[in-house]
Every structure is written in C-alpha cells, then in structure tokens.
KOLVEX-10939 format. One record per residue: residue number from 1; residue in one letter; y, x, z of N, C-alpha, C in turn. Coordinates in Angstrom, 3 decimals. Example, Ala and Ser with C-alpha at 12.3 -4.5 7.8 and 13.67 -1.06 7.14 Angstrom:
<1, "a", <-5.690, 13.190, 7.800>, <-4.500, 12.300, 7.800>, <-3.300, 13.200, 7.800>>
<2, "s", <-2.250, 12.850, 7.080>, <-1.060, 13.670, 7.140>, <0.030, 12.900, 7.870>>
end
This chain:
<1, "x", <-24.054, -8.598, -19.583>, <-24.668, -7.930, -18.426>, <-23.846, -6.708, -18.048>>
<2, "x", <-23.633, -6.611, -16.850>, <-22.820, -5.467, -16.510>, <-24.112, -4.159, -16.166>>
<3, "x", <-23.289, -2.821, -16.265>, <-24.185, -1.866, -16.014>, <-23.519, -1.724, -14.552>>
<4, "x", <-24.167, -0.111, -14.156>, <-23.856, 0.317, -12.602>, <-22.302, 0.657, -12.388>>
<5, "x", <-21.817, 1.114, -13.847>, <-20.450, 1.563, -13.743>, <-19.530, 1.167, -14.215>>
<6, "x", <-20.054, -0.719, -14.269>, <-18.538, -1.538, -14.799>, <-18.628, -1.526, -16.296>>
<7, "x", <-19.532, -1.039, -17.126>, <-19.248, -1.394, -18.350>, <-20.114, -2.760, -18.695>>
<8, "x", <-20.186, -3.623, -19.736>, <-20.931, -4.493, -20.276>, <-21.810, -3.823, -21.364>>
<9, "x", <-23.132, -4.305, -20.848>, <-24.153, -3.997, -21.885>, <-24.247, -5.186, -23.063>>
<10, "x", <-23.877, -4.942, -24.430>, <-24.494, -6.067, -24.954>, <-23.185, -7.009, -25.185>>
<11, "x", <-23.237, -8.196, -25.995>, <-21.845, -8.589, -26.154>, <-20.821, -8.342, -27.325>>
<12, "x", <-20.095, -9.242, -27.605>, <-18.996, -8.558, -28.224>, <-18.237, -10.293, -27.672>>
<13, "x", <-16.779, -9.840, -28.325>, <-15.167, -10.698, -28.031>, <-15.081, -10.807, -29.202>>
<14, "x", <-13.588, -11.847, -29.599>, <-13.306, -12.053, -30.822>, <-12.173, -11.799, -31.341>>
<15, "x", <-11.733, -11.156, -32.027>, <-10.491, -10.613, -32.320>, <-9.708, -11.188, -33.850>>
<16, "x", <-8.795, -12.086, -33.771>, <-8.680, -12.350, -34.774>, <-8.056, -11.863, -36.294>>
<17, "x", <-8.970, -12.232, -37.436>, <-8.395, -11.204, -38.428>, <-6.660, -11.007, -38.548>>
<18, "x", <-6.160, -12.327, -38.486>, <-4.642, -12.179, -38.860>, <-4.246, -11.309, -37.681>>
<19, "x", <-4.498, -10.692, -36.721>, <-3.576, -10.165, -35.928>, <-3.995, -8.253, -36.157>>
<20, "x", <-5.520, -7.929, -36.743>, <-5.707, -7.434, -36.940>, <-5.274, -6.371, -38.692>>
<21, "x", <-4.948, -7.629, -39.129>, <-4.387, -7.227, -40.769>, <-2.337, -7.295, -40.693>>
<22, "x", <-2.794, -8.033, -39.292>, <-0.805, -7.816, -39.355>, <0.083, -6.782, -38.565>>
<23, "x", <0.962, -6.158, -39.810>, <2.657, -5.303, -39.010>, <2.286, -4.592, -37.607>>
<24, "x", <2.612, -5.913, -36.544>, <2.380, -5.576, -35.712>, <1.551, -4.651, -34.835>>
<25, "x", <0.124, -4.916, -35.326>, <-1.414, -4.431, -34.783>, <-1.208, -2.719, -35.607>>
<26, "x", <-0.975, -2.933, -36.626>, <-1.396, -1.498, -37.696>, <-0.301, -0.327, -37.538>>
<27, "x", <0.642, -1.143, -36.870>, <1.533, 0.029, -36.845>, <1.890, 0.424, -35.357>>
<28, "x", <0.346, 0.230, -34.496>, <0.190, 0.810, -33.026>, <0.113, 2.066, -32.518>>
<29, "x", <0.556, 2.760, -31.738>, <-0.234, 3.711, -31.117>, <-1.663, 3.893, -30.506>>
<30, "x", <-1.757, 4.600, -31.040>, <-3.336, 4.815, -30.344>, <-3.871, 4.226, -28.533>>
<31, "x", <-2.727, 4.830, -28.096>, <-2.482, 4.260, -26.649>, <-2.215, 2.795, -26.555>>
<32, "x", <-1.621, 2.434, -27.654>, <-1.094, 0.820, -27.426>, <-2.382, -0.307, -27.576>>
<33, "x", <-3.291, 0.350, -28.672>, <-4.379, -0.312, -29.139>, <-5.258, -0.152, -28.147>>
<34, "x", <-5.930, 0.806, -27.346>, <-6.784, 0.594, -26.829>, <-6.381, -0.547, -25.992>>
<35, "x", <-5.107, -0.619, -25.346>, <-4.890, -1.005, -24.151>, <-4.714, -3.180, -24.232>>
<36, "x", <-4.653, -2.761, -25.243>, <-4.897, -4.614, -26.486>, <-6.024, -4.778, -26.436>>
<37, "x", <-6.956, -3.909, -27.080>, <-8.339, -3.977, -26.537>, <-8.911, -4.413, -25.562>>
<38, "x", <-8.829, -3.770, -24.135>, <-9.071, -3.856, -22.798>, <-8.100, -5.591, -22.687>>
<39, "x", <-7.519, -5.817, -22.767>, <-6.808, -7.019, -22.563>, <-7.457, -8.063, -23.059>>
<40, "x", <-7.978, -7.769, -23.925>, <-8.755, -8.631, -25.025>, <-10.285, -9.333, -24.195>>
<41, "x", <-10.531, -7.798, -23.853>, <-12.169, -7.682, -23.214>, <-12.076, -8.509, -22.013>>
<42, "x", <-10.674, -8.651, -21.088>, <-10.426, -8.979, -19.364>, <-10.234, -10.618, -19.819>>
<43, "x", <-9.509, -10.696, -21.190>, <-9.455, -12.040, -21.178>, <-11.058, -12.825, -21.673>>
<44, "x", <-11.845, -12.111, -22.441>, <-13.388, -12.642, -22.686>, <-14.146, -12.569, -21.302>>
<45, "x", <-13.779, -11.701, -20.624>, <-15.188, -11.538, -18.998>, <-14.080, -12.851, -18.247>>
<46, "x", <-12.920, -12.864, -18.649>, <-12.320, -14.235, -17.432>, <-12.962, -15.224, -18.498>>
<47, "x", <-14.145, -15.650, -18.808>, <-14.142, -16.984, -19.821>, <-12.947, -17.412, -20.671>>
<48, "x", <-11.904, -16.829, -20.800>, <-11.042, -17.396, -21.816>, <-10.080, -18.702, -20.698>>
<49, "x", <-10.115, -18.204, -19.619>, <-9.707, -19.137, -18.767>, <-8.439, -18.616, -18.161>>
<50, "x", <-8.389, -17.147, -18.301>, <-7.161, -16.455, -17.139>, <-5.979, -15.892, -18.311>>
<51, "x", <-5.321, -16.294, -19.339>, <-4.915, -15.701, -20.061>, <-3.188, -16.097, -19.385>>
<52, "x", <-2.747, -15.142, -19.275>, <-1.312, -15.346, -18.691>, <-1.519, -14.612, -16.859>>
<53, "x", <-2.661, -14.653, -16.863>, <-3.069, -13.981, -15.337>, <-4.006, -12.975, -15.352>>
<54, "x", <-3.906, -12.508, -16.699>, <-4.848, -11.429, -16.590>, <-4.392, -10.134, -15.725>>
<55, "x", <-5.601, -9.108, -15.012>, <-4.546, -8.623, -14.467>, <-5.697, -6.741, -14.820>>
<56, "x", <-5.221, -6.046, -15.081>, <-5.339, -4.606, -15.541>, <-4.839, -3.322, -14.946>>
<57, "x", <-5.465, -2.936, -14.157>, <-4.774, -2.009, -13.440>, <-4.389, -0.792, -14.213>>
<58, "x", <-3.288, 0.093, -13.756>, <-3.484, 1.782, -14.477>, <-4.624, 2.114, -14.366>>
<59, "x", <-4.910, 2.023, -13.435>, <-6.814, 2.766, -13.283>, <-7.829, 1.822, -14.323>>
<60, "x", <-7.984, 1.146, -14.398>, <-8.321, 0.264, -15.665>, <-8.310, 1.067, -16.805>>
<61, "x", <-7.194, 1.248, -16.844>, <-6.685, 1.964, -18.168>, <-7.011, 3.141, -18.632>>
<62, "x", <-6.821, 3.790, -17.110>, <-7.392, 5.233, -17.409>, <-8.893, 5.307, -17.671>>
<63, "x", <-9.568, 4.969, -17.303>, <-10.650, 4.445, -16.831>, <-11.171, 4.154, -18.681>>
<64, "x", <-10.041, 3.859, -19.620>, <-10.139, 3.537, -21.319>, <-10.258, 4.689, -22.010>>
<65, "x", <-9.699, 5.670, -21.199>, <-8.989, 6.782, -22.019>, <-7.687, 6.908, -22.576>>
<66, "x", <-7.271, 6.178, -21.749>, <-5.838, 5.859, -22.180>, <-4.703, 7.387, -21.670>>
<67, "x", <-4.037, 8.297, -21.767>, <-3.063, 9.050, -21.546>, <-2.598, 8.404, -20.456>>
<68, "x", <-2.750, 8.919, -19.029>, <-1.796, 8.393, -18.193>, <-0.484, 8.962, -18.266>>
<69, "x", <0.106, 9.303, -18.949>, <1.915, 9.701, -18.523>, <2.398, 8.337, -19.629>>
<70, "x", <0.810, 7.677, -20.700>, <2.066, 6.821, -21.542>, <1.537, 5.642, -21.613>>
<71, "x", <0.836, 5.477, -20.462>, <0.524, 4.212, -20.279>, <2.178, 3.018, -20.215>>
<72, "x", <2.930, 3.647, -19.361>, <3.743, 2.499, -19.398>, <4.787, 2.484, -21.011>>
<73, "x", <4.857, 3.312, -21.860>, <5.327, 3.520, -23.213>, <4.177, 2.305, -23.599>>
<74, "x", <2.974, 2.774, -23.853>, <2.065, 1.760, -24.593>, <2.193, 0.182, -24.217>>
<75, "x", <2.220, -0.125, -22.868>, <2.685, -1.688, -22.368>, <3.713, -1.892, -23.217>>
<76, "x", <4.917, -1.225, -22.875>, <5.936, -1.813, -23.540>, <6.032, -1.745, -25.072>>
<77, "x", <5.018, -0.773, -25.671>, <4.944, -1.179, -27.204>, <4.239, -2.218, -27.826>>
<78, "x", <3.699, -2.573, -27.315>, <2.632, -4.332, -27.088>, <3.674, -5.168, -27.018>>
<79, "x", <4.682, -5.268, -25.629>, <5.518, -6.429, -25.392>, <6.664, -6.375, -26.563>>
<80, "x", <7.226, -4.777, -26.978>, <8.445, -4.875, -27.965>, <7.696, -5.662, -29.140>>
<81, "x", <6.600, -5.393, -29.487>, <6.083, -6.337, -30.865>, <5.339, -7.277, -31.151>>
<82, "x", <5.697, -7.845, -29.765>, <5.138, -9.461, -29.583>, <3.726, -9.427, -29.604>>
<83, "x", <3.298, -8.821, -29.398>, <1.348, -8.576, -28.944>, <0.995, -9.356, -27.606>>
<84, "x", <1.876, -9.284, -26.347>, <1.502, -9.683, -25.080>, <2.794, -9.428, -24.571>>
<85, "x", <2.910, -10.148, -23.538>, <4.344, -10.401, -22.348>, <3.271, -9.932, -21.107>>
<86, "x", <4.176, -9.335, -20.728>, <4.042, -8.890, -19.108>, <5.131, -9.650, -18.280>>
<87, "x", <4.580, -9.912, -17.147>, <5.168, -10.541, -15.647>, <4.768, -9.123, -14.797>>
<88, "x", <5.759, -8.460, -14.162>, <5.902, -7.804, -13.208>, <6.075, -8.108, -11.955>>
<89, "x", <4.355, -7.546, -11.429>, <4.254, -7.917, -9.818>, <5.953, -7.408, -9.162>>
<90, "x", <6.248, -8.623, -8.033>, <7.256, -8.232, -7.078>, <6.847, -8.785, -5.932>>
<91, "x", <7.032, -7.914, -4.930>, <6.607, -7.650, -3.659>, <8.071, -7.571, -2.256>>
<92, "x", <7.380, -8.072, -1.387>, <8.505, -7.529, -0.579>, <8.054, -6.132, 0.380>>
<93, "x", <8.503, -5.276, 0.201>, <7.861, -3.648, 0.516>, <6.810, -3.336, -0.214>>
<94, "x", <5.990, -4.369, -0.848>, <4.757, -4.313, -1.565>, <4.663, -4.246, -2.738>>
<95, "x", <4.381, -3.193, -3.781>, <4.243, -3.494, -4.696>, <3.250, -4.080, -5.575>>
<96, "x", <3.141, -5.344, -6.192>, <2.263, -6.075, -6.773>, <1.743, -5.831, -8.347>>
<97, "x", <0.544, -5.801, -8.300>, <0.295, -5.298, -10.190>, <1.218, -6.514, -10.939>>
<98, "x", <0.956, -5.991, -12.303>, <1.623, -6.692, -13.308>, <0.674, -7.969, -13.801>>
<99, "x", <0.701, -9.109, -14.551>, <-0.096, -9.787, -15.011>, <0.311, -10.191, -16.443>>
<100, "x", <-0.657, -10.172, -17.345>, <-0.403, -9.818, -18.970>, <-0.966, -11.241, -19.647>>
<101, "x", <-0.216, -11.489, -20.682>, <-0.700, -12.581, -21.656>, <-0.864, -12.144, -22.940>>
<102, "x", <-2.059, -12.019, -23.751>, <-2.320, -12.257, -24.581>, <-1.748, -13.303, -25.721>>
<103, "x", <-0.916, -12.638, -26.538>, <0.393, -13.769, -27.279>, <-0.560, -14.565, -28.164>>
<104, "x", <-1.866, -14.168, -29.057>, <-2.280, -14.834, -29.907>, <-4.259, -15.743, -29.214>>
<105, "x", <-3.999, -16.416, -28.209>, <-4.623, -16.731, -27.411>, <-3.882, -17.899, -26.382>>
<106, "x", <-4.545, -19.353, -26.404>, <-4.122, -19.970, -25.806>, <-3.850, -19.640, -24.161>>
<107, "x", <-3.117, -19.944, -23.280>, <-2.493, -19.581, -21.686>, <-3.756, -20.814, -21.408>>
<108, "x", <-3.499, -20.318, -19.639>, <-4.686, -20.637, -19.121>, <-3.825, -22.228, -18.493>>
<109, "x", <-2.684, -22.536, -18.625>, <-2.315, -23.405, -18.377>, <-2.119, -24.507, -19.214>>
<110, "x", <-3.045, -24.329, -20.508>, <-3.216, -25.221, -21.825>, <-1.747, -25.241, -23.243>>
<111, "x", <-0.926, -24.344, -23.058>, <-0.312, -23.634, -23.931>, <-0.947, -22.920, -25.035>>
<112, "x", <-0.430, -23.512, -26.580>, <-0.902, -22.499, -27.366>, <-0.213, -21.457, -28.008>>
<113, "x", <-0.781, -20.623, -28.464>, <-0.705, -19.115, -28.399>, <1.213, -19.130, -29.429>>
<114, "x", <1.591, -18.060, -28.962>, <2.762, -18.279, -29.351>, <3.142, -17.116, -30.707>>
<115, "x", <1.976, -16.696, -31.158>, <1.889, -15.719, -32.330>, <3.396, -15.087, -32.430>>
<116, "x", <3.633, -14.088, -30.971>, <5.093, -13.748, -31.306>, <4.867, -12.200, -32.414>>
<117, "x", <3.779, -12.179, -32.605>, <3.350, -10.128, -33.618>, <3.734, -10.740, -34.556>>
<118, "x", <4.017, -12.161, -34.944>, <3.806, -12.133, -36.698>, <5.832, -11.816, -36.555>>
<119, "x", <6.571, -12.230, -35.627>, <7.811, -11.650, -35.801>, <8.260, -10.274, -35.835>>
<120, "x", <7.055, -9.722, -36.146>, <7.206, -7.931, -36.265>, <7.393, -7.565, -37.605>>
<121, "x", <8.470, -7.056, -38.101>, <8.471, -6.437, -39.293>, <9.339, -5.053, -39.672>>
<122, "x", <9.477, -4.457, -40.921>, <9.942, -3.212, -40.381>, <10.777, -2.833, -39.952>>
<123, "x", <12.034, -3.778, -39.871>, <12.867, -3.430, -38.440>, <12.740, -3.032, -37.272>>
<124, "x", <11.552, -4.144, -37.136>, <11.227, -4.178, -35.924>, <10.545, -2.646, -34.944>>
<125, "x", <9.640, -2.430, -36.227>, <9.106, -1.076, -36.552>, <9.654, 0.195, -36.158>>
<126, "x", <11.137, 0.076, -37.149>, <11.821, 1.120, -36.906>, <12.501, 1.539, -35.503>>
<127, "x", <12.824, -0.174, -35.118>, <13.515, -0.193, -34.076>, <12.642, 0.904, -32.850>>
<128, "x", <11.317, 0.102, -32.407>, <10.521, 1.055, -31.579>, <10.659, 2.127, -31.955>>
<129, "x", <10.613, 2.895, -33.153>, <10.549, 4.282, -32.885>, <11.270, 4.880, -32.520>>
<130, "x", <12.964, 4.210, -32.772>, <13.811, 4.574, -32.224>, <13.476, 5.001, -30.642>>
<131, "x", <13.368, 3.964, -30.065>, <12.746, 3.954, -28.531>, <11.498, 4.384, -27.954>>
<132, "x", <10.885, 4.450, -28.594>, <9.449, 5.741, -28.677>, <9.960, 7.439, -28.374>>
<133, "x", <11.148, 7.333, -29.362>, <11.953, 8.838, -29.460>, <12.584, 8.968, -28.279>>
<134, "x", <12.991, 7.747, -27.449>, <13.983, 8.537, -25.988>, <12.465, 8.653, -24.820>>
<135, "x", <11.262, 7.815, -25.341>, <10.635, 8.025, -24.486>, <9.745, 9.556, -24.268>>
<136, "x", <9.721, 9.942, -25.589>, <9.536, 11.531, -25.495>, <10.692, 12.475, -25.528>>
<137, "x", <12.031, 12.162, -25.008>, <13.151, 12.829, -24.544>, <12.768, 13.249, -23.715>>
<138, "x", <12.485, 11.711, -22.436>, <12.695, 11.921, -20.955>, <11.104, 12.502, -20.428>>
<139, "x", <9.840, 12.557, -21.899>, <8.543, 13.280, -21.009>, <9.324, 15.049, -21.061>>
<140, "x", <9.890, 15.451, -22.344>, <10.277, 16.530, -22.220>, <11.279, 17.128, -21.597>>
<141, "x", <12.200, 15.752, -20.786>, <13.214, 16.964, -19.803>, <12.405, 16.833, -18.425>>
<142, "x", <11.724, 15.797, -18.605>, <10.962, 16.347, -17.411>, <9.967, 17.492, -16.948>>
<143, "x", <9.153, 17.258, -18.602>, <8.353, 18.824, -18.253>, <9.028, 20.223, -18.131>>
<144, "x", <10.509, 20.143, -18.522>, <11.025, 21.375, -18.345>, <11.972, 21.380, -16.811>>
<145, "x", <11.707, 19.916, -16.380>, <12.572, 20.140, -15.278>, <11.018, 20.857, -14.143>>
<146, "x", <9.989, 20.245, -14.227>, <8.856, 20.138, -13.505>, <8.361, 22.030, -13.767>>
<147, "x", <8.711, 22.319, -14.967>, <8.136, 24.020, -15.125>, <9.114, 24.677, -14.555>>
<148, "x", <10.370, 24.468, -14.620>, <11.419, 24.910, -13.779>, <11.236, 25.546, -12.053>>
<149, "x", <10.817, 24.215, -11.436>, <10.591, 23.429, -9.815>, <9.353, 25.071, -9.930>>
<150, "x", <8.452, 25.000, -11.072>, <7.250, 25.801, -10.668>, <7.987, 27.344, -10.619>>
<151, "x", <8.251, 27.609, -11.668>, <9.013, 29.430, -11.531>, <9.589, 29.583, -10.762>>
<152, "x", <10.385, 28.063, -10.099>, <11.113, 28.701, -8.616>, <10.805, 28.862, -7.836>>
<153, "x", <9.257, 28.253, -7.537>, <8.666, 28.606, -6.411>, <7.795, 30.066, -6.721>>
<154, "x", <7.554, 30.407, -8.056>, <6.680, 31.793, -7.942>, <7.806, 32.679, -7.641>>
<155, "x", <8.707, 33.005, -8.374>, <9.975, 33.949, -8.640>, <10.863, 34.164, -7.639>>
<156, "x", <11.529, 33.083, -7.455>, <13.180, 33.207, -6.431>, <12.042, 33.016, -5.080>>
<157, "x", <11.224, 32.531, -4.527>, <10.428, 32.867, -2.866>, <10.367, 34.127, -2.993>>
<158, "x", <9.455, 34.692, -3.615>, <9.275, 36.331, -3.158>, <10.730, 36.711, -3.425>>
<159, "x", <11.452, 36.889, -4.447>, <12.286, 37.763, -4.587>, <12.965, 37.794, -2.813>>
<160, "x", <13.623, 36.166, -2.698>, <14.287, 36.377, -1.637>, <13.455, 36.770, -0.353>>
<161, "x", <11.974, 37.071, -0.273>, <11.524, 37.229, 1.037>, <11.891, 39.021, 0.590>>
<162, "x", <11.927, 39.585, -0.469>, <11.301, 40.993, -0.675>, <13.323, 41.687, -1.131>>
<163, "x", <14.794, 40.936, -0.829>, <15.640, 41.187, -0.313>, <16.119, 40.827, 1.113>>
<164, "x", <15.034, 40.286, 1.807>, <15.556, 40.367, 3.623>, <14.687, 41.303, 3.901>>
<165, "x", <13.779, 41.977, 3.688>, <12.932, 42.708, 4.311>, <13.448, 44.099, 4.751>>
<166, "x", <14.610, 44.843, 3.717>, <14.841, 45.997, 4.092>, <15.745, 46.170, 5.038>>
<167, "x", <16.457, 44.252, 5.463>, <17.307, 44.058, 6.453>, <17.155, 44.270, 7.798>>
<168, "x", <15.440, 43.887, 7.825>, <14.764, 43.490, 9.006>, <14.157, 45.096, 9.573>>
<169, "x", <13.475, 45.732, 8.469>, <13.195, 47.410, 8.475>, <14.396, 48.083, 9.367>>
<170, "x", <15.509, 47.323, 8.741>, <16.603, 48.529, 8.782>, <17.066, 48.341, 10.622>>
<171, "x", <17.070, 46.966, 10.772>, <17.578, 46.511, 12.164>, <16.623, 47.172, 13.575>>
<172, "x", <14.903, 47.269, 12.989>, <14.210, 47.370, 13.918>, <14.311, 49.383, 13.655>>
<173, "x", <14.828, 49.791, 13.030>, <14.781, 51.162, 12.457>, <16.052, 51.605, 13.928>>
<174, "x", <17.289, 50.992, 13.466>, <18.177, 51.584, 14.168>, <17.875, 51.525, 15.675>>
<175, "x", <17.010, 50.254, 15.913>, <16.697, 50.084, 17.565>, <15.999, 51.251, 17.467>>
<176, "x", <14.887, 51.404, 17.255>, <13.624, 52.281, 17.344>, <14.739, 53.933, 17.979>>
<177, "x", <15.914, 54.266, 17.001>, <16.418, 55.154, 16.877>, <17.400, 55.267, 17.955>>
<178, "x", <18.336, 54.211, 18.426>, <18.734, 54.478, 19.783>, <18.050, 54.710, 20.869>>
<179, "x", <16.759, 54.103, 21.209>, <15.879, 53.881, 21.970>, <15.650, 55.737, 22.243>>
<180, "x", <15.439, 56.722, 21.438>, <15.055, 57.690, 21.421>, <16.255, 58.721, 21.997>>
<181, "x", <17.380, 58.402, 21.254>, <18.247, 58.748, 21.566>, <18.756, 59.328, 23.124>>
<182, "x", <18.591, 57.818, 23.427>, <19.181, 57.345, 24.582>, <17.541, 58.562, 25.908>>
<183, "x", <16.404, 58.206, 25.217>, <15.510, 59.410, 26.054>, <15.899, 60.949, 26.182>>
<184, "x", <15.981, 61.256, 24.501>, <16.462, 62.788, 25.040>, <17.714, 63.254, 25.623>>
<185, "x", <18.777, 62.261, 25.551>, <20.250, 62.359, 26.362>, <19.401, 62.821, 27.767>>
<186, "x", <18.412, 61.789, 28.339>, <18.266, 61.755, 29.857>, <17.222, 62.361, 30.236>>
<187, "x", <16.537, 62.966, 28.717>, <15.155, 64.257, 29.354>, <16.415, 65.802, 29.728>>
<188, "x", <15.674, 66.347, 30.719>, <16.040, 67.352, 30.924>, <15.107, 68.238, 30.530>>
<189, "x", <15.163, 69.524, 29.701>, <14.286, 70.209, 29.225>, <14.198, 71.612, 29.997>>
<190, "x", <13.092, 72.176, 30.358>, <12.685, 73.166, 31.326>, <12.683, 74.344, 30.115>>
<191, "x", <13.899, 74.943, 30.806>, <14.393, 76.038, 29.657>, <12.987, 77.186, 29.585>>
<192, "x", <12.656, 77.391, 30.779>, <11.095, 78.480, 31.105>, <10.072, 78.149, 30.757>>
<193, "x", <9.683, 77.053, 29.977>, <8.752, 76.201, 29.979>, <8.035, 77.225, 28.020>>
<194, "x", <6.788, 77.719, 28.608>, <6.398, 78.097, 27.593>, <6.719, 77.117, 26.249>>
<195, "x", <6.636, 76.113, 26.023>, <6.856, 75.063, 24.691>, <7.769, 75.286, 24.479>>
<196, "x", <8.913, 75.590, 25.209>, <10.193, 75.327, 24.379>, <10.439, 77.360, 23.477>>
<197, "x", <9.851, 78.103, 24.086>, <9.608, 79.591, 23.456>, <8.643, 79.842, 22.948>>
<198, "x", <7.863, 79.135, 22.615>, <6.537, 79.268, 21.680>, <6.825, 80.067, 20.229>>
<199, "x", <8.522, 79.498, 19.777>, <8.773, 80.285, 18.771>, <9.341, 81.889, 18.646>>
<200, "x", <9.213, 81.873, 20.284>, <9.635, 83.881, 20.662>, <8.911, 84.643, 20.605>>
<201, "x", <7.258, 84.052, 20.819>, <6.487, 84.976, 21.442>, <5.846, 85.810, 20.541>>
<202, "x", <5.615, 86.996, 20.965>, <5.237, 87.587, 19.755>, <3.563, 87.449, 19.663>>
<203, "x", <3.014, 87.104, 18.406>, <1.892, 87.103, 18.094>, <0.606, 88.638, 18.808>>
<204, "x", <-0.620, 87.955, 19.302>, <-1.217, 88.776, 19.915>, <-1.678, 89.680, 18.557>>
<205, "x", <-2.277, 90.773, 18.838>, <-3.155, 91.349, 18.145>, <-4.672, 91.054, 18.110>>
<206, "x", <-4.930, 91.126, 17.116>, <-6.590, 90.791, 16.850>, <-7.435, 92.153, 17.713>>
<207, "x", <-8.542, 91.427, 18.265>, <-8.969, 92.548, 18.538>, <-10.293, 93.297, 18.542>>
<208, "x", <-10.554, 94.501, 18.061>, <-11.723, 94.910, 17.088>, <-12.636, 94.889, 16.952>>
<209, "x", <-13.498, 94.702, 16.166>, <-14.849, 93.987, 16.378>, <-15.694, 95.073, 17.087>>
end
C-alpha cells in the first residue's frame, strides 16, 4: 500500500543472503548501499518484471538520503563491483535518465542473473579505492575552486569599486573648481561695497545702560 508521500506501508523485498554475506556488498559505501537498496525496492514495486529497465531518478535518490554531490561516485561503485550495470540515457538535445540492472536478479527479457559481485575480490577492492581517492581529489579542487569564485566576489568587487571612487571625487572636484574659478575671474567686486570693508570698520561702542 502506498502512503500520501510515495512510501510503502507494509511489505518487505527479498534480498539474497549470498550477495549480502559477499566482498562485494560489505565492502560498500554507505551511499552505494542505500542506493542497491532503492534498486532492489523499484525492482519489487515493478513485479520483478522491469529488471534491466529499471529506472531511478537523482531525485529518487535524494529523496533516500543519499549525499547528492556522490550520488554519481556511489552508481559507479555498484557498477565497478559488479552489483548492477547501468545503460546511460542518450538523447538528441535531450537528456535521458539512466536505466539500471540488478546483476543478481533475472532481466526482464528472461536472462539469468549474471552474479557479476561474486567477481569482486580484494583487488578489486583496492582497485576502487584507488578511484574513490581521485573522486575526492576533484570534490576538493572544486570546493576550493568554488570558495575561491566566493572571496572574489566579497573582496576584489568592493576593493575595486572603493579604488575608482577617489577617481571619480577627484574628476567632479576639479570641475566643481574651475567652474568657480572661471565666476570670480568674471565677478567684478564693488570696491565701496560695505562687505568687502567689514574688516576696517571700527567696532561701535556699547552703549550705557
């Protein structure tokens, strides 16, 4: 029974022990497992009918709790250890989701299951981590390229708005200052004119109460 928000009330799938006690399965990421899980669950709600066409969106995923920056790390740690093959939607301008097979589960086209996890061993193991390791290279030059992009926009904007400014002061300064210039050249000043002797005159006397 489904609830209001897509989950199933009630129920369970079947997961088999050998894939669960083997290499492959135990030496998952947390991210990788849920996302086996959910694959598991899409292939039980398709009746056991869509396996090779299952189809799982990122939002799906997230939707698991899955880390979205490693969702696509976790796919490909499933496919490196023979858990499930992915077919990648291709589109023309369009991009098409992916569609996933479940390796230890017959295909919906009457193929049986091709148990590629039991070819996982600690080579195999090691090998991923190898490749696990460039995949947290490229999250970390990115987060330092991405914190970078951010200080340049707090830092180098103002700085450079707050070195044109004394340019702009200075340009409307010198107008302001010819402008004036150019008035008292062409005022003529009234030499008799009490204001201009205000500083001659001699102060009155107070006078007595």
């Amino acid at each position: 029974m489904l609830l209001d928000n897509g989950r199933i009330n009630g129920g369970y799938y079947q997961f088999p022990h050998e894939v669960a006690q083997s290499l492959a399965y135990r030496s998952l990421s947390g991210n990788a497992a849920k996302i086996l899980h959910r694959l598991v669950l899409e292939h039980t709600l398709m009746f056991r009918k869509q396996n090779g066409n299952l189809i799982v969106t990122h939002r799906d995923l997230r939707d698991e709790y899955v880390t979205h920056n490693r969702i696509v790390e976790a796919i490909d740690e499933l496919d490196f250890k023979g858990l499930i093959k992915v077919a990648k939607g291709k589109g023309h301008g369009t991009a098409l989701v992916s569609t996933y097979t479940v390796t230890f589960y017959p295909t919906s086209d009457g193929l049986k299951p091709t148990d590629d996890f039991k070819k996982c061993d600690l080579a195999l193991v090691e090998a991923w981590q190898k490749r696990a390791a460039s995949y947290r290279k490229k999250r970390t030059e990115k987060a330092k390229e991405q914190a970078a992009k951010r200080e340049a926009k707090k830092i180098v904007a103002p700085d450079a708005w707050r070195g044109a400014a004394p340019d702009v002061w200075g340009v409307e300064q010198k107008i302001a200052d010819s402008k004036s210039n150019k008035i008292n050249k062409t005022a003529t000043p009234y030499v008799g004119s009490t204001i201009n002797n205000l500083g001659q005159l001699p102060l009155r006397a107070a006078k007595p109460p």
